[in-house]
N, C-alpha and C positions, 0 to 999 in steps of 0.2 A: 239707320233704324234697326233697331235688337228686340230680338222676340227671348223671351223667355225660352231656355233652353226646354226645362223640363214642363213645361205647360201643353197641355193636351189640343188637338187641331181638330176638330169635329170638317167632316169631309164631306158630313150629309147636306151641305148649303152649297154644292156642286155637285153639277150633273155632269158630265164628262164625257164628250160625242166627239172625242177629235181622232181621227180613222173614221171617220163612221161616214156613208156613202150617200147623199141623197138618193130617192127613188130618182130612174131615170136619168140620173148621174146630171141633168140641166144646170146650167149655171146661170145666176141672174143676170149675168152681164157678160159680154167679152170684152177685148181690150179696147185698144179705141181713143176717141175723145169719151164715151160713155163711161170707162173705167177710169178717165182720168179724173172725169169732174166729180164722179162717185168718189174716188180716193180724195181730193182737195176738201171736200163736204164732210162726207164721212169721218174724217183725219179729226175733224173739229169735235170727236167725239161727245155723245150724247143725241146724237139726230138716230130716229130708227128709221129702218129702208124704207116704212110707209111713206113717212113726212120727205124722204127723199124723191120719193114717186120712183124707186128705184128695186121694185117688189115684182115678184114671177109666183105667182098663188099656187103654179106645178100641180099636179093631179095624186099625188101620192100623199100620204099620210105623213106628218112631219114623224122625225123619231120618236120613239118612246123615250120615259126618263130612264138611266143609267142608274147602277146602283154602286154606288160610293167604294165598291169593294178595290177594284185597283186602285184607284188613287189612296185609297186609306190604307195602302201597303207600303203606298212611299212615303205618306204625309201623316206625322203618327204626334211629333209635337214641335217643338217652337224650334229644337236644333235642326230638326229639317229644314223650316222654315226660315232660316238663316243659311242653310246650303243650297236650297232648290226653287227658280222660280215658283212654277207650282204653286209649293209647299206653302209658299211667301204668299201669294195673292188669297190659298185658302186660312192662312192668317187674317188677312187684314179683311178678308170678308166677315168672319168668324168678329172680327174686333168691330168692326163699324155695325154691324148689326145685333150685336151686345149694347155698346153705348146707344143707340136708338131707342133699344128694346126699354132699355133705363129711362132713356128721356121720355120716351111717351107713359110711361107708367108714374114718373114724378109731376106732370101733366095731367094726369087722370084720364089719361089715353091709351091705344094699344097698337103699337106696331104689329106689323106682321108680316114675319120674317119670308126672303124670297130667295132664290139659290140663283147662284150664276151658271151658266151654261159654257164651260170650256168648248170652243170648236177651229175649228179647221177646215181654210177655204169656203166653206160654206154652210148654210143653217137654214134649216124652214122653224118660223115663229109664228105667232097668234099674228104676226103686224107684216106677215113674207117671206118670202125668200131674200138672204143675204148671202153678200159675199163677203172676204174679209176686206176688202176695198173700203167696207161700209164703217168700217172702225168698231169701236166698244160703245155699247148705246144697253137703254132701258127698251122695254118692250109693253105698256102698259095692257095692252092686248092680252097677254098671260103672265104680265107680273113678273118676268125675269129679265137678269140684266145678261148678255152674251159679250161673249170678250173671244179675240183669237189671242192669243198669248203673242206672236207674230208683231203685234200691233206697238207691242213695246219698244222693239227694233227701227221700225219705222219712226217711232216719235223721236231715236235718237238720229236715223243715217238720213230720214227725208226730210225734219222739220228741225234740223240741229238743237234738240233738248239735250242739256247732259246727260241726263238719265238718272240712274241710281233707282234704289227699291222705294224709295219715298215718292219718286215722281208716277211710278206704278200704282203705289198708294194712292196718291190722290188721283188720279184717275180712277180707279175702283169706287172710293169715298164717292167721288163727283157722279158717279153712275148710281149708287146709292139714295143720293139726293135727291136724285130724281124719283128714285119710290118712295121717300119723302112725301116730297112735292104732291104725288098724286095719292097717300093717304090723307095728307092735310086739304087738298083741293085747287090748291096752285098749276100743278102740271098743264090744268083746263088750260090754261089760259095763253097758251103758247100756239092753240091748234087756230088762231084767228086768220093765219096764213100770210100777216106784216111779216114786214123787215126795215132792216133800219134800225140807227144806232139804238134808239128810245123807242124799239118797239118790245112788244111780250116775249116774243121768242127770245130774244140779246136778255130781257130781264128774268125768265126762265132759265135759262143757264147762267147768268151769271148767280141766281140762289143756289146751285147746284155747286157751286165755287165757293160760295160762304158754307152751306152744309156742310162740304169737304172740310172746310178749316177749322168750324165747333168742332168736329170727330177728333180732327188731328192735336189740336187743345187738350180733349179729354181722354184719349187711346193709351197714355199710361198710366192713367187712373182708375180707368173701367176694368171694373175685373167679372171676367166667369165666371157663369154661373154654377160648373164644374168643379172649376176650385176656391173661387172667393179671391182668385190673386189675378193681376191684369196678364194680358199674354203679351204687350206689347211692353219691353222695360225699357228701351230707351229710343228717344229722338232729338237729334241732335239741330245744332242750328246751320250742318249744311245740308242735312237732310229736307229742312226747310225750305232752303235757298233750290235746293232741287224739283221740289214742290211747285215754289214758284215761277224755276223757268222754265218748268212743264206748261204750265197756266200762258207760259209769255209766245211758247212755241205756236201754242196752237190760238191766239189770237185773230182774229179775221182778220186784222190788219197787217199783221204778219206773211198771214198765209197768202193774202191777197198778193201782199209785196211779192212772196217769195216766188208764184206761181203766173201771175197775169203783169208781175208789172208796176202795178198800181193798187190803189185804196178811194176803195167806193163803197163807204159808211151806210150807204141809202140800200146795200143789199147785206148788211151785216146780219148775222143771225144769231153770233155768240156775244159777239163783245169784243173790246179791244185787247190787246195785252193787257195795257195797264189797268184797264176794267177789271180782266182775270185775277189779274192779281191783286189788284184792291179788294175784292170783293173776298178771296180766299183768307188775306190778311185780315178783313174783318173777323172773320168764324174764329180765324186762330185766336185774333188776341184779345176778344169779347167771352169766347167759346161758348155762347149763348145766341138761338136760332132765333130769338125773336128781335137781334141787331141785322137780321139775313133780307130785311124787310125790302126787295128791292123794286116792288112793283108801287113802294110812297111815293 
């Protein structure tokens, strides 16, 4: 994945809290089997600490929002973003919620855009306290997505993904879809508290997988509204393949295998691999959200 060297990185679609201390210094979890089954859950990225039941409400005020000033020291245009994670995810935030802003506007809609929250270790949200155990998830509570940058690492050394900037990408995208989800009205429908293969939650993320894939379709055609030119110039087809065995990493039947053992479909909550990836495959190669339809 190539971003546009000379293409400008708007930094204000990130809040940037990592150093930053909770009141109280509490942390929502210790280690444990409680850290473990948070990390296993979590890892599946897209669950927030609510729906995890894995929230400490702490008595202090969450932080304040941050002003883009340091990171817009380092993150200035797309050659960054081609040298420096960072720089790279406030890329492809910057790109995914461009193309949105477009789709719902040729819709006769209106997105409305939300910043990620960079953190470290830990985060109080409208939806709890988190740890980074809990993974990259939405927060529909106050409308932002939180990401520990950390979490990339792990999708490569804990859940053997190749990795690469594209599988980053679609994790970002997939967190995305989910504010999607919850301006079109879908997200609802996740909070029934099922599981199981063909319940709402598994068909909840997997749209979240196809959202991902429309974006990744259209991310180098969508151009800024800055400059009229895309900031994303090239994706390649192993950037895809990276995409997809991010999607295959974090399968519940994967994780299941990798971690208990076993595969017990009747507690699924994401979806299979091959669900993941079918579902991601659609967006891509339809790039149109209304083939994303997976609750027919």
């Amino acid at each position: 994945m190539q971003f546009d060297d000379d293409a400008g990185l708007d930094t204000s679609q990130v809040q940037d809290v990592r150093g930053s201390r909770l009141p109280g210094g509490r942390a929502t979890m210790g280690g444990g089997l409680v850290g473990i089954v948070a990390l296993i859950l979590g890892l599946l990225f897209g669950v927030g600490p609510d729906q995890l039941g894995l929230t400490d409400q702490g008595t202090g005020a969450a932080p304040g929002p941050t002003t883009a000033a340091e990171l817009g020291q380092q993150c200035k245009t797309g050659q960054d973003a081609n040298s420096r994670e960072d720089c790279r995810i406030v890329g492809v935030i910057n790109s995914v919620q461009s193309y949105w802003q477009q789709e719902f506007r040729k819709r006769g809609g209106e997105y409305t855009p939300v910043p990620t929250v960079f953190f470290q270790g830990q985060v109080n949200t409208a939806c709890g306290t988190a740890t980074s155990a809990v993974g990259p998830f939405y927060c529909p509570g106050d409308k932002k997505v939180y990401l520990d940058l950390g979490f990339f690492d792990d999708l490569r050394t804990k859940f053997g993904s190749t990795g690469g900037p594209f599988a980053e990408a679609y994790v970002v995208a997939h967190e995305y879809g989910h504010h999607v989800q919850d301006l079109v009205g879908t997200l609802g429908r996740s909070q029934d508290g099922q599981q199981g293969a063909g319940s709402n939650s598994v068909r909840t993320e997997l749209q979240a997988d196809c959202f991902a894939g429309v974006w990744a379709r259209h991310a180098t055609t969508t151009p800024q509204q800055s400059t009229g030119q895309p900031l994303i110039s090239n994706i390649t087809e192993d950037d895809i393949r990276d995409g997809l065995d991010a999607a295959a990493a974090v399968g519940d039947d994967r994780i299941q295998e990798r971690f208990q053992g076993r595969v017990t479909p009747e507690t699924w909550t994401h979806g299979s691999s091959a669900q993941r990836q079918q579902w991601f495959n659609t967006g891509f190669s339809t790039g149109d959200m209304e083939r994303c339809d997976t609750f027919r």
